[in-house]
N, C-alpha and C positions, 0 to 999 in steps of 0.2 A: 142317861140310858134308863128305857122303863125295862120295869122286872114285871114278869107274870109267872105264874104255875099252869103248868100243861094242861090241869082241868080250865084254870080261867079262860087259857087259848081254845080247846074244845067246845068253851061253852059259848064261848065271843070270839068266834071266828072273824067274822065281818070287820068288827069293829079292829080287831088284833090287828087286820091287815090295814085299815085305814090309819091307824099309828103308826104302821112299820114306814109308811109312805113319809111319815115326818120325823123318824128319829128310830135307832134301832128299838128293837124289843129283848130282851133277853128271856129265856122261855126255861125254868125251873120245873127237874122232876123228883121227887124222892131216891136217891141211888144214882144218878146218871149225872153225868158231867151237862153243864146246863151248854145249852145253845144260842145263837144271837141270829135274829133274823133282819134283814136288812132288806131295801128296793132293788132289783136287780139294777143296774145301770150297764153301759154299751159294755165298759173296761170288763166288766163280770162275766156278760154276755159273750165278750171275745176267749177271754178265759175259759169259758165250758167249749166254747165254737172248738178253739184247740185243742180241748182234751178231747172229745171225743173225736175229731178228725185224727188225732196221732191213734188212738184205739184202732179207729177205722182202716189206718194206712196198715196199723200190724195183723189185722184181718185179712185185707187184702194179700201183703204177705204171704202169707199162711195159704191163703186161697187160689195165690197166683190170676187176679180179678184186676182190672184195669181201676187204678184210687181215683177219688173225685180231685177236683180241682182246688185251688184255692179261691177261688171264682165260685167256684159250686158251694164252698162252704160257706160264702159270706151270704146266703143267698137264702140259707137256714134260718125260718122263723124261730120263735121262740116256741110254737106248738107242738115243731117238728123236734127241737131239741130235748124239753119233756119227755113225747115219744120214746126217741134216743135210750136217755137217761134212762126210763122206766123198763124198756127191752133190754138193758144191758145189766139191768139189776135183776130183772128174772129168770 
């Protein structure tokens, strides 16, 4: 596994990503529990696909709103998922 410190990833962003593609990176900061960043692959992809669909169904829920499918969710790029993630964290 390579090691980096969060200024090295800051500063070599590009290049950080073009290793993660061939082996994890593990990403070092002073104080913080360090991180590992990885390629997303389908299995990961599926993995978020369902978390945030079970959020969504407990939305609907709540909202009394007609849920997507499980059709509908395969069907979610990786853009739309981002998205997702980013509105659901603000």
């Amino acid at each position: 596994m390579y090691t980096l410190t969060y200024e090295e990833v800051q500063n070599h962003l590009g290049k950080t990503l073009d290793t993660v593609m061939t082996k994890p990176v593990t990403i070092t900061s002073q104080g913080r529990q360090p991180v590992v960043m990885v390629p997303a692959t389908e299995q990961i992809l599926r993995a978020i696909r369902s978390f945030y669909f079970e959020q969504h169904r407990q939305k609907v829920r709540q909202s009394k709103r007609e849920p997507i499918t499980e059709e509908e969710l395969q069907k979610i790029t990786e853009e739309e998922l981002q998205k997702i993630a980013n509105e659901s964290q603000g």
